[in-house]
C-alpha positions, 0 to 999 in steps of 0.5 A, spaced: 313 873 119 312 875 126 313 868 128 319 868 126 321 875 128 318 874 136 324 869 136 330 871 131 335 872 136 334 864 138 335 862 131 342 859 127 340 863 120 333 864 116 332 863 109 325 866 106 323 861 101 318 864 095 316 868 088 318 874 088 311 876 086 311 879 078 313 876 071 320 874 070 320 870 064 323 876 061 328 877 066 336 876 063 339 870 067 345 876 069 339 879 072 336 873 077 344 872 078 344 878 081 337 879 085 339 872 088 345 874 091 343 881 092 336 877 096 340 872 099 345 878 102 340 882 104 333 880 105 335 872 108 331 871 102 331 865 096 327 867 090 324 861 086 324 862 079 317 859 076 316 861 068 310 865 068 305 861 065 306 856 070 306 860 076 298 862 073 295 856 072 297 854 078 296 860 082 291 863 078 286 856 076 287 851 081 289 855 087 284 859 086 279 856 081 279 849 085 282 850 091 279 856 095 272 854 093 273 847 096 276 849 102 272 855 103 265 850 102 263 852 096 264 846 091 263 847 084 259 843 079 263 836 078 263 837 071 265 844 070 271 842 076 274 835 072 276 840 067 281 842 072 283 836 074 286 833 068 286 840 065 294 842 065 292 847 072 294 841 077 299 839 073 303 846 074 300 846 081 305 840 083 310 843 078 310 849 083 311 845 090 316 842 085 320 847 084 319 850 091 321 843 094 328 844 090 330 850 091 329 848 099 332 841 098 338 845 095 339 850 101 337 845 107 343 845 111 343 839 117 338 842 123 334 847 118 327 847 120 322 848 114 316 851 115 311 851 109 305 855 109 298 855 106 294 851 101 299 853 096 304 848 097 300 843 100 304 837 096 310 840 098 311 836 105 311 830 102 316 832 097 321 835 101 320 828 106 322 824 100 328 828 100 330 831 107 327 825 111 330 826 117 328 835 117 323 837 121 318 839 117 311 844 120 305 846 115 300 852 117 293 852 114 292 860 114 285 858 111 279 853 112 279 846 112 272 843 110 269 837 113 271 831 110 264 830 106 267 837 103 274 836 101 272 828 098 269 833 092 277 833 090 278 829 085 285 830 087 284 829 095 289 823 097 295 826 093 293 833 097 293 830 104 298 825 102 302 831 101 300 835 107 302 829 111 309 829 109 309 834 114 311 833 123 307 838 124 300 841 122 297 847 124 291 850 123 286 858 125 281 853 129 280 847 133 275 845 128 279 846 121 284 840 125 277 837 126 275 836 120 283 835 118 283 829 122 276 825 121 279 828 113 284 823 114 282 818 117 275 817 112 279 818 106 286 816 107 283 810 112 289 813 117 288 814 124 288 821 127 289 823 135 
């Protein structure tokens, strides 16, 4: 967000695209109607509507049950782990970058810039390229990336990179968490990295 402010006045339009953070499977259709419009008006704001159960699973189990520890070195016990990635947790995770992916596809606007942040959209990249190949995409990490010895523990590992590599450019906090993001690449995908 203080990125964005620091160069407001150089920018065409924004659109903040997200969750609104709260359940919202009761919310009447006339309701998210209006907080659309009302967000779009107001805020530069696009809600993404996700049903509940799904925003869990994914939030809830695999970003935080899955993800969080791999990327910050604490890998859990395999067989405890392989129930999540074939458990519905993953699947509503790339169900979640989804619906991110269409709802920016739907208001992508020739000369947008998309900037994607955090491990909780690490598929969205290459979702939006399959769309939009010709859109300048960004990815900040606002976490840690591990070494690549760490995030080879995923079962899910090519799909996260090849996710996050639909992206022009990636950013990460430190010159170390790029680091292990290239030699990751490089080691499991068999890319090369500069």
């Amino acid at each position: 967000k203080n990125a964005i402010a620091s160069v407001k006045t150089r920018l065409r339009r924004k659109l903040w695209v997200g969750t609104l953070g709260t359940n919202s499977d009761n919310f009447k259709e006339s309701l998210k109607r209006n907080m659309e419009w009302r967000m779009r008006e107001q805020y530069d704001s696009l809600p993404v509507w996700i049903p509940d159960a799904d925003f869990a699973s994914a939030y809830d189990e695999f970003c935080h049950q899955v993800l969080w520890p791999c990327l910050h070195y604490a890998v859990p016990d395999a067989p405890k782990t392989k129930s999540f990635y074939e458990h519905a947790s993953w699947q509503q995770y790339v169900a979640v970058n989804q619906r991110f992916a269409d709802a920016i596809v739907g208001a992508y606007q020739e000369g947008d810039i998309i900037w994607v942040n955090d491990y909780h959209l690490m598929l969205l990249p290459q979702m939006l390229r399959a769309k939009l190949p010709s859109a300048p995409i960004g990815f900040f990490m606002h976490v840690a990336f591990p070494s690549s010895e760490i995030f080879r523990c995923l079962s899910v590992r090519t799909q996260i990179l090849q996710g996050m590599l639909g992206a022009d450019l990636i950013g990460f906090q430190t010159a170390n968490y790029a680091r292990h993001f290239r030699q990751t690449v490089s080691r499991i995908l068999a890319l090369e990295s500069l």
